[in-house]
KEMINU-584789 format. One record per residue (C-alpha): residue number from 1; residue in three letters; x, y, z. Coordinates in nm, 4 decimals. Example, Ala and Ser with C-alpha at 12.3 -4.5 7.8 and 13.67 -1.06 7.14 Angstrom:
# residues 2
loba | dodo | u | v | w
1 | ALA | 1.2300 | -0.4500 | 0.7800 $
2 | SER | 1.3670 | -0.1060 | 0.7140 $
//
This chain:
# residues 320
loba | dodo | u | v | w
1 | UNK | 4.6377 | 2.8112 | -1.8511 $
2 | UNK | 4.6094 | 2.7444 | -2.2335 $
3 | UNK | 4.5949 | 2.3833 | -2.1595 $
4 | UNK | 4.2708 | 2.3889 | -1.9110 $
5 | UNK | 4.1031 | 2.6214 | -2.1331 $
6 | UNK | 4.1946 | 2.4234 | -2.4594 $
7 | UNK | 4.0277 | 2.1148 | -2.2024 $
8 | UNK | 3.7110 | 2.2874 | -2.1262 $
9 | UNK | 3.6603 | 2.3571 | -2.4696 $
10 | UNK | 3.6487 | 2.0709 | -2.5757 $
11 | UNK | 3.4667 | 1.9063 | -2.3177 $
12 | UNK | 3.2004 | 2.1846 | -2.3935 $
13 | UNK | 3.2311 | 2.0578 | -2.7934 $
14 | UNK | 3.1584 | 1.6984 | -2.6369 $
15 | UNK | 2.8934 | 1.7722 | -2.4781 $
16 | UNK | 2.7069 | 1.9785 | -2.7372 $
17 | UNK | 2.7879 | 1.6750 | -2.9661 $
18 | UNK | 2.6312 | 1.4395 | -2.7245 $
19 | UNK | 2.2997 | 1.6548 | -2.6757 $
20 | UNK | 2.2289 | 1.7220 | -3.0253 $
21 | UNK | 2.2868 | 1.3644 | -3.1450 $
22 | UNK | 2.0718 | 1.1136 | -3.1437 $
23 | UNK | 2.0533 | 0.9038 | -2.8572 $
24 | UNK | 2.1031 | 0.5592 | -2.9989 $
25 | UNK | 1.9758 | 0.3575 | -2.6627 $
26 | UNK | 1.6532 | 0.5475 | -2.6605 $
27 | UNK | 1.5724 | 0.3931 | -3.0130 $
28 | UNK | 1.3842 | 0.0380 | -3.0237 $
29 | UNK | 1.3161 | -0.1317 | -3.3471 $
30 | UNK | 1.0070 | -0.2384 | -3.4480 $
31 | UNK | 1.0095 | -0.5911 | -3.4554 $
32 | UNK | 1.1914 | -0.5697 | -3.0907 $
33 | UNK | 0.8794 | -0.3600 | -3.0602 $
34 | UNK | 0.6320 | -0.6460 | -3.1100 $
35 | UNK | 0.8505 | -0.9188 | -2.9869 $
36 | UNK | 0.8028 | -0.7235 | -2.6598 $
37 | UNK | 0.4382 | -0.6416 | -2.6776 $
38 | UNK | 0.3538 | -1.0560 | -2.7237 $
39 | UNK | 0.5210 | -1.0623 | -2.4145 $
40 | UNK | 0.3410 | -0.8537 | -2.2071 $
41 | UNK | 0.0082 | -0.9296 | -2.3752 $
42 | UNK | 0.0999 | -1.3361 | -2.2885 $
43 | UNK | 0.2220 | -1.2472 | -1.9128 $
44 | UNK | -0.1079 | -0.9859 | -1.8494 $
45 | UNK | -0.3872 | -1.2622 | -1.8087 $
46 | UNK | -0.1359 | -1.4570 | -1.6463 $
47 | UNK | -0.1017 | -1.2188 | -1.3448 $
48 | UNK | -0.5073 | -1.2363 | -1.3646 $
49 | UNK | -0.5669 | -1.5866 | -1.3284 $
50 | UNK | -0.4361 | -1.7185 | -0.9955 $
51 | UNK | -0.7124 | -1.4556 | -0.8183 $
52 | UNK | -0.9744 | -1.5450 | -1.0924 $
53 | UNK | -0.8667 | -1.8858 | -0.9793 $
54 | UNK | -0.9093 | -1.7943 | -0.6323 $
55 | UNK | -1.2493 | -1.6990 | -0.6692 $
56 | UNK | -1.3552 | -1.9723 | -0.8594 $
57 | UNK | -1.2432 | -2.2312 | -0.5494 $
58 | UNK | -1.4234 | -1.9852 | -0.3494 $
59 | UNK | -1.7495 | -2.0612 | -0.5156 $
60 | UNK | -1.6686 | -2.4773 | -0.5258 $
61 | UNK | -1.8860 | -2.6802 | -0.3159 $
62 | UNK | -1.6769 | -2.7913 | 0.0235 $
63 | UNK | -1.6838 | -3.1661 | -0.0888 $
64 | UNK | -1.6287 | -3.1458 | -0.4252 $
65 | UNK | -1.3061 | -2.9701 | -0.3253 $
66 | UNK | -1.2359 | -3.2423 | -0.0987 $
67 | UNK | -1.3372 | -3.4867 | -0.3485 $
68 | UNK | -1.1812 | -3.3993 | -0.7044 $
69 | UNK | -0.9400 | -3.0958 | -0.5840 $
70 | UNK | -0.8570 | -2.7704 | -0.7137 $
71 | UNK | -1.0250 | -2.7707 | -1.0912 $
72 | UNK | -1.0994 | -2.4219 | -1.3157 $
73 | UNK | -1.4691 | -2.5952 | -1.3679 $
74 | UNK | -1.5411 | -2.7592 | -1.0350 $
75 | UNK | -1.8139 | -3.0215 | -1.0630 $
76 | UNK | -2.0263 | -2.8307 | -0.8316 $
77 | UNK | -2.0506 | -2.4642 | -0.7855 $
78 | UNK | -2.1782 | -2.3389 | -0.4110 $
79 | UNK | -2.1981 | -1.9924 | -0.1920 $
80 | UNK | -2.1746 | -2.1622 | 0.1285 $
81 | UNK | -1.8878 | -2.0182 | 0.1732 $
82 | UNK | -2.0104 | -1.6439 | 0.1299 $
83 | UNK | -2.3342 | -1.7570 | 0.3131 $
84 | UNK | -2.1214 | -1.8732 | 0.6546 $
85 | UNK | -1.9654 | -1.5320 | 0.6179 $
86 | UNK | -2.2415 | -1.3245 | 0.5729 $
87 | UNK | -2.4328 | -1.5292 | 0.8687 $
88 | UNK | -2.2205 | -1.2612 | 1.0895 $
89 | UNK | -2.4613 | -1.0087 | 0.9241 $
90 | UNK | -2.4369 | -0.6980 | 1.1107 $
91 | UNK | -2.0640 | -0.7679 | 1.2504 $
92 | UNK | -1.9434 | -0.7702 | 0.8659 $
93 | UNK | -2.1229 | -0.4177 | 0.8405 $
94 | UNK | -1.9568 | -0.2789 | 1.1298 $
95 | UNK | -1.5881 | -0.4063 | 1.0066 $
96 | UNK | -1.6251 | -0.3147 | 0.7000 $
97 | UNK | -1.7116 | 0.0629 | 0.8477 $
98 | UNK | -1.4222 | 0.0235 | 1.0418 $
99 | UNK | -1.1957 | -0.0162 | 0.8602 $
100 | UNK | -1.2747 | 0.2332 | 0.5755 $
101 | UNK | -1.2745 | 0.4880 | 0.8477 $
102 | UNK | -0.9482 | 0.3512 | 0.9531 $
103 | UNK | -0.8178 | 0.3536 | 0.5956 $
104 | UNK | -0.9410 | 0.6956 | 0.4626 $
105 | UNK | -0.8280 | 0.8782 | 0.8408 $
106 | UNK | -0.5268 | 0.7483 | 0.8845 $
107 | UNK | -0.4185 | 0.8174 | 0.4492 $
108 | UNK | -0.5250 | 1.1227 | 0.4996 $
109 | UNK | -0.3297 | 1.2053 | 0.7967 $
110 | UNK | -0.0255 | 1.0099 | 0.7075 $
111 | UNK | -0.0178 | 1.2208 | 0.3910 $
112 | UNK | -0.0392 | 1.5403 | 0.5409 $
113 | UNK | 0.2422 | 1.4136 | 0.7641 $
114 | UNK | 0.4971 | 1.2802 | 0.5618 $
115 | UNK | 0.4342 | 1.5506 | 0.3058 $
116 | UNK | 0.4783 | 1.8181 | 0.5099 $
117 | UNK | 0.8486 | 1.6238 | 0.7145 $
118 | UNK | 0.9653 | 1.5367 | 0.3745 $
119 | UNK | 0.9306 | 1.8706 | 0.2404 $
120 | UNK | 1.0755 | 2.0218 | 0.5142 $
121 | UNK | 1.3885 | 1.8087 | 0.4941 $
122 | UNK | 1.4177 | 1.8403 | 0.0533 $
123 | UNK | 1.4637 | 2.2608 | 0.1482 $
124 | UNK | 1.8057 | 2.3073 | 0.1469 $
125 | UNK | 1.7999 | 2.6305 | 0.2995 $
126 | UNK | 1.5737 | 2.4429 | 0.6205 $
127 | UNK | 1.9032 | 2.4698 | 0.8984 $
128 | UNK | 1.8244 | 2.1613 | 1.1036 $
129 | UNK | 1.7754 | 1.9151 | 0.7470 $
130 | UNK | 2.0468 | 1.6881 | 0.8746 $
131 | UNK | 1.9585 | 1.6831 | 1.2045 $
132 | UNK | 1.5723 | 1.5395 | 1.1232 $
133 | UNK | 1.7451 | 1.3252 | 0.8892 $
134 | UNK | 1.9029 | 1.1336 | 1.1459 $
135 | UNK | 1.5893 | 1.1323 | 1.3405 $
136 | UNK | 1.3727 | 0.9833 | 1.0860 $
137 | UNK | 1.6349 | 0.7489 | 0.9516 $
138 | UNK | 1.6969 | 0.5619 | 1.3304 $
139 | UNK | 1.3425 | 0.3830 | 1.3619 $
140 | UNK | 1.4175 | 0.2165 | 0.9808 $
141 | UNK | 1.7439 | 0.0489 | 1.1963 $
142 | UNK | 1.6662 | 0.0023 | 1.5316 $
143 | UNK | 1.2850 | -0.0804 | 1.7007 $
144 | UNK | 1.1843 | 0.0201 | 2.0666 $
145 | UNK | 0.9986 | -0.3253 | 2.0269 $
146 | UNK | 0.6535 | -0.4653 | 2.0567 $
147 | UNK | 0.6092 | -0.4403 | 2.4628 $
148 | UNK | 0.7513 | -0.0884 | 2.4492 $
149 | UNK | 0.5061 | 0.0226 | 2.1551 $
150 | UNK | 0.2330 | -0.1629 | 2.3433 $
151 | UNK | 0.3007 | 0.0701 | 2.6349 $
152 | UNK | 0.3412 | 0.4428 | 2.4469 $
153 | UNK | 0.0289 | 0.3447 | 2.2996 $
154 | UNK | -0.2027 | 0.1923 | 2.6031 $
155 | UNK | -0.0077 | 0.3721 | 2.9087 $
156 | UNK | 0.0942 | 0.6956 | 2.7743 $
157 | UNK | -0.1066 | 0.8006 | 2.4623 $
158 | UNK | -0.4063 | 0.6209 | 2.6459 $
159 | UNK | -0.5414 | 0.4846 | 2.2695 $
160 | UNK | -0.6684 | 0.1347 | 2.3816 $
161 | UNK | -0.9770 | 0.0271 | 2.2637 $
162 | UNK | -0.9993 | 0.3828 | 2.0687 $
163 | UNK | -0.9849 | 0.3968 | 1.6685 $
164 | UNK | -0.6801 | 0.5979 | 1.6935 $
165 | UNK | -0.4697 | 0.3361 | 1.8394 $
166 | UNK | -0.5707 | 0.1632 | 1.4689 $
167 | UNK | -0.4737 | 0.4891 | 1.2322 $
168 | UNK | -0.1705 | 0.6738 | 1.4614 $
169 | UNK | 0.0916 | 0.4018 | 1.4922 $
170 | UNK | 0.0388 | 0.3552 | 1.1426 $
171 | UNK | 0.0640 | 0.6903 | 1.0097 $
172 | UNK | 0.4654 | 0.7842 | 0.9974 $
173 | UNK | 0.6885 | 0.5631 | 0.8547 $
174 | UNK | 1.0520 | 0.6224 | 0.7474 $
175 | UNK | 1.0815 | 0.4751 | 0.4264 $
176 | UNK | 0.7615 | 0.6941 | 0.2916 $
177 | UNK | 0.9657 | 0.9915 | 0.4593 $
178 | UNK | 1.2655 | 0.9376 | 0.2369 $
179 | UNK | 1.0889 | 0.8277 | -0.0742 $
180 | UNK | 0.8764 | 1.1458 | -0.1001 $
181 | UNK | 1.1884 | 1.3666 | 0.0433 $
182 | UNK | 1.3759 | 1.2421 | -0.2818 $
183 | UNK | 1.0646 | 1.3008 | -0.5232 $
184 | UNK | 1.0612 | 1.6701 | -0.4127 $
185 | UNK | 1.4060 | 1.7231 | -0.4043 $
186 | UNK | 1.4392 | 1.6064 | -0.8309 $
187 | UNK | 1.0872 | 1.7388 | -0.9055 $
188 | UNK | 1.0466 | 2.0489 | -0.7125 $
189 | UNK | 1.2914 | 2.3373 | -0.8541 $
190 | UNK | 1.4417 | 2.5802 | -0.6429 $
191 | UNK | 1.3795 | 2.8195 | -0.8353 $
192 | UNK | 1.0004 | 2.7667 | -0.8379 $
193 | UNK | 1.0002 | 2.8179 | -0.4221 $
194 | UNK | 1.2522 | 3.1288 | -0.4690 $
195 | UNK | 1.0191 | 3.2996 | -0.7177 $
196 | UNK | 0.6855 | 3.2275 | -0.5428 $
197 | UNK | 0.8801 | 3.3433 | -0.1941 $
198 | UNK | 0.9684 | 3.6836 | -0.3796 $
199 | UNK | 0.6054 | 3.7741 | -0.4598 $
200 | UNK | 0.5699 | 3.7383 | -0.1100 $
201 | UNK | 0.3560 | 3.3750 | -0.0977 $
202 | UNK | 0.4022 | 3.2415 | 0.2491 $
203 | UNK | 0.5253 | 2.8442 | 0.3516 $
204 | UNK | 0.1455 | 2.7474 | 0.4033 $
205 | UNK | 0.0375 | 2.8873 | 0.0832 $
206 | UNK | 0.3592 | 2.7788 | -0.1216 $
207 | UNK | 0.3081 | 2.4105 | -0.0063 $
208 | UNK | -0.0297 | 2.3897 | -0.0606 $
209 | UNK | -0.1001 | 2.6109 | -0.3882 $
210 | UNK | 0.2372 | 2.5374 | -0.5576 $
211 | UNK | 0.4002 | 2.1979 | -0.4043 $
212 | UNK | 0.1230 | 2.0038 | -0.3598 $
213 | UNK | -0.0149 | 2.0300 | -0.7509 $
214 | UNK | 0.3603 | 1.9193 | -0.8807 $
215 | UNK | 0.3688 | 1.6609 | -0.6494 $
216 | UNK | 0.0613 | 1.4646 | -0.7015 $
217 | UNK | 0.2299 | 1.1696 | -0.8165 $
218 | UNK | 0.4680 | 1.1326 | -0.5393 $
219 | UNK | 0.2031 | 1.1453 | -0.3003 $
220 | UNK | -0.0760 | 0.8814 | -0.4979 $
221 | UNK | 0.2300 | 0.6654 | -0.4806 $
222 | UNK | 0.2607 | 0.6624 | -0.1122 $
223 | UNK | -0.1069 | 0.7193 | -0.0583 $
224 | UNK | -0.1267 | 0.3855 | -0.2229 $
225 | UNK | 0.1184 | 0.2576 | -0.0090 $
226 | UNK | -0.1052 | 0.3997 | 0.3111 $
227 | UNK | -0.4033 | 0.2523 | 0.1632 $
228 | UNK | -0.3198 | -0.1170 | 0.1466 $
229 | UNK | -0.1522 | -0.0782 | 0.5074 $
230 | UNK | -0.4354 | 0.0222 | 0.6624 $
231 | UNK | -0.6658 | -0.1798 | 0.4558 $
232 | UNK | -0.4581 | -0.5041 | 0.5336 $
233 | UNK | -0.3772 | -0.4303 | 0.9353 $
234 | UNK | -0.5189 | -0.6415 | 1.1739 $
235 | UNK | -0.2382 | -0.7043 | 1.4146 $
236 | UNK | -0.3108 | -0.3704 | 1.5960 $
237 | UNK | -0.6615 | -0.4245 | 1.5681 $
238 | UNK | -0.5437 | -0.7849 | 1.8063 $
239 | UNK | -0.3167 | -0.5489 | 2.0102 $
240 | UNK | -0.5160 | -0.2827 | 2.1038 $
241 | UNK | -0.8939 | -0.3265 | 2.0530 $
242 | UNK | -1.1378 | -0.5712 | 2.2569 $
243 | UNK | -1.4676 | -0.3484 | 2.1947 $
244 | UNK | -1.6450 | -0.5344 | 1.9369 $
245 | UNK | -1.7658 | -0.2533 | 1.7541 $
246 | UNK | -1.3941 | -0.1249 | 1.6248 $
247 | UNK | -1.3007 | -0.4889 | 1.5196 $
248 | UNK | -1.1579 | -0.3750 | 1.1330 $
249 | UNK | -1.2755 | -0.6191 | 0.8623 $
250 | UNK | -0.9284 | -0.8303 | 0.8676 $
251 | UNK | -0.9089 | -0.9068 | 1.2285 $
252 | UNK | -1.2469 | -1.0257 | 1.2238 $
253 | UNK | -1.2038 | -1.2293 | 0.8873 $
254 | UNK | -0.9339 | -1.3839 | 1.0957 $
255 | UNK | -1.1339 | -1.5007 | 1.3586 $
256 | UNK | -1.3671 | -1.6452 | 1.1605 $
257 | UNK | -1.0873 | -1.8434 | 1.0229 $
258 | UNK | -0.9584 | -1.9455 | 1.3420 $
259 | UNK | -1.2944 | -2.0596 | 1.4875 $
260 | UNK | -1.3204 | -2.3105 | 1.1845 $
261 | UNK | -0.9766 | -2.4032 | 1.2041 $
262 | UNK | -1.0684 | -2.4730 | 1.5908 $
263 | UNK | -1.3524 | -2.6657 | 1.5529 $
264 | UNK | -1.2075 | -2.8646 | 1.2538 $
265 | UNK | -0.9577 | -2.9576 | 1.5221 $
266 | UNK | -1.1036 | -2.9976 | 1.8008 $
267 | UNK | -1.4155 | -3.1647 | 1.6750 $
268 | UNK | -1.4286 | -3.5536 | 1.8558 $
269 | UNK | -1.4361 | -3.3422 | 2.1929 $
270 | UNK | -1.7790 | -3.1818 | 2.0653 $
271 | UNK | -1.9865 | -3.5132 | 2.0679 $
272 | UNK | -2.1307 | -3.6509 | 1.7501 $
273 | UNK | -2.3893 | -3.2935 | 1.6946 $
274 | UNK | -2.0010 | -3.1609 | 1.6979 $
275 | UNK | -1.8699 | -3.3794 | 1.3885 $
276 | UNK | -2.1899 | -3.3556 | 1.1856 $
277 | UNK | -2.0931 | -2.9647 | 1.1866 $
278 | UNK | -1.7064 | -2.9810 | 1.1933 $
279 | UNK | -1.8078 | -3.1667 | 0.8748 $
280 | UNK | -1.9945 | -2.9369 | 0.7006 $
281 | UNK | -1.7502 | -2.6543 | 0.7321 $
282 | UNK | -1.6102 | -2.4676 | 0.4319 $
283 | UNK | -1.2975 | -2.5167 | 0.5615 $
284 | UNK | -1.0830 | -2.4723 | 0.2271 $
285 | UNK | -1.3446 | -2.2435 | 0.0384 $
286 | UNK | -1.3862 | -1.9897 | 0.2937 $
287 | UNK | -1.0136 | -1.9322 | 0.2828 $
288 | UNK | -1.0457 | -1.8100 | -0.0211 $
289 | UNK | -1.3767 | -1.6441 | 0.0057 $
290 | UNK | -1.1616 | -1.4173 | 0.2706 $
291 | UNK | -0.9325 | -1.3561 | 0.0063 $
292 | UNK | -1.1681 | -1.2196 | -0.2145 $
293 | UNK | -1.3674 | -1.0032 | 0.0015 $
294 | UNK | -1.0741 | -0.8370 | 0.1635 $
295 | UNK | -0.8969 | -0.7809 | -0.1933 $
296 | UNK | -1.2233 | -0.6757 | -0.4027 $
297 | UNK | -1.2197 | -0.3105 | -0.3293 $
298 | UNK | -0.8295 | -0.2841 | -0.3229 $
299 | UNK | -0.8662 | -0.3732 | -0.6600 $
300 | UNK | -1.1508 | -0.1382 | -0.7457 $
301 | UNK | -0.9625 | 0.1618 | -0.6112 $
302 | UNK | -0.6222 | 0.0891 | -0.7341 $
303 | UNK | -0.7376 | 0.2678 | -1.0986 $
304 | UNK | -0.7617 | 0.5649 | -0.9680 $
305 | UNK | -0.4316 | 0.5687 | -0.8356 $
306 | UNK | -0.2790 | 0.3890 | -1.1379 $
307 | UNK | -0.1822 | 0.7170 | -1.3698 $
308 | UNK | -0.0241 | 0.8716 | -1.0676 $
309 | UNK | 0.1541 | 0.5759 | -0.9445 $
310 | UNK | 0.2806 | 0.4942 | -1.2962 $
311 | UNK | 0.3707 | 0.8808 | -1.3232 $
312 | UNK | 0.5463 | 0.8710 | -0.9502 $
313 | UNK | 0.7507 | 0.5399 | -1.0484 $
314 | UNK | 0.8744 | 0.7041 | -1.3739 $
315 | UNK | 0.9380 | 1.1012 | -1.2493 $
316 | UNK | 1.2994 | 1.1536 | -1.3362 $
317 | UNK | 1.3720 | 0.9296 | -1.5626 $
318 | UNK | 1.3873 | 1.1512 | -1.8538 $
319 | UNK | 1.5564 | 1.4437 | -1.8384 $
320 | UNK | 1.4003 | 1.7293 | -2.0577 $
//
């Protein structure tokens, strides 16, 4: 008996040594300091210029390109690109209305999903944790494949040609699930539910009024991660939607792409009016026109998730 408690205090003497020392790994000197900060001011424009370079070929006349090749200052500078694009006119509208509906829906609803499973499964006290645990953790393993999705959504949920068949298959996904369960479960005390349960708050009001404000970088983080999936999604779009009007901007970006490609290809078989235009496609710049217009207002929203996302990457990591 004297032993073990002669053990424990001492292992209590440890550890008050080892909190009220200085921690000698948290400390970085100053010239490591600036050594680092050259670093990252050299490799910041570098992650800039391949898309500044991107848009720059995207504004390079067709046969320049052809002619002289990829250059920073092309010898000729030219829209056609944009222009070819923009010839769809009202099509380009619609898409783009698409799929910002598509985008703000279906982040909306995916939050308020995976928020609400993954809260439900960080509550130790919820009785059937483990259970939903297994349930969410199967589809990240095994896949009911594409002809068996195709057929929940067309033959049972009835969602072809619908915008839903664009927002719902996208909304759950496992590895969201788990991510946020584990950013409540280290960021959301027990106690904090326990005392807000006492003064008689009920699970509706406690997730909304208390869970929700602690845990608004968790969920920018994987509303950011909804955001570029719908944003980027086309391959439902070719799965489940022929009606014109709910093509999303992606899909149809595609098929402008393919239609060039096609008649690039295929152009001795369209008689010599067929060459002349084959020839005056933008074949290489409107690739990268694409680019641009489908990145542009990822880019433009991603600062407003930025302090959240860097606060939802770093929750944890210091212990106070």
């Amino acid at each position: 008996m004297l032993k073990e408690k002669w053990k424990e205090y001492r292992k209590e003497k440890m550890l008050q040594q080892l909190d009220s020392a200085p921690c000698e790994f948290n400390k970085i000197k100053k010239s490591t300091n600036v050594v680092f900060n050259i670093i990252m001011t050299i490799l910041a424009p570098l992650s800039v210029i391949p898309f500044i370079f991107v848009i720059i070929i995207s504004l390079t006349d067709e046969n320049s390109l052809t002619m002289n090749g990829y250059r920073f200052i092309p010898e000729k500078w030219s829209l056609y690109a944009y222009e070819y694009i923009i010839q769809a006119g009202e099509s380009i509208l619609k898409s783009y209305g698409v799929t910002i509906t598509v985008t703000v829906l279906g982040t909306l609803i995916g939050l308020f999903l995976i928020s609400t499973y993954a809260y439900a499964l960080s509550r130790k006290t919820y009785a059937y944790r483990s259970f939903f645990t297994k349930v969410i953790t199967i589809p990240m393993l095994f896949s009911g494949g594409m002809i068996a999705n195709y057929l929940i959504v067309t033959k049972v949920l009835m969602l072809k040609d619908t915008i839903w068949a664009l927002i719902l298959p996208l909304c759950m996904n496992s590895f969201n699930v788990i991510v946020l369960r584990t950013f409540f479960k280290t960021s959301i005390p027990d106690s904090v539910i326990e005392s807000a349960k006492i003064d008689g708050a009920s699970e509706w009001r406690l997730f909304f009024k208390i869970v929700i404000p602690m845990a608004l970088p968790g969920l920018a983080t994987i509303g950011l991660f909804l955001t570029l999936t719908y944003w980027n999604d086309w391959f439902n779009a070719m799965m489940y939607i022929d009606n014109q009007d709910l093509i999303p901007l992606q899909y149809l970006l595609i098929k402008i792409e393919s239609s060039i490609d096609f008649l690039a290809s295929n152009k001795s078989m369209l008689g010599v009016d067929g060459i002349v235009a084959a020839a005056n496609l933008p074949k290489e710049t409107i690739k990268m026109a694409i680019i641009v217009i489908s990145t542009l207002p990822i880019i433009f929203a991603y600062p407003f998730f930025q302090r959240y996302f860097v606060n939802g990457l770093t929750i944890g990591a210091v212990k106070e």
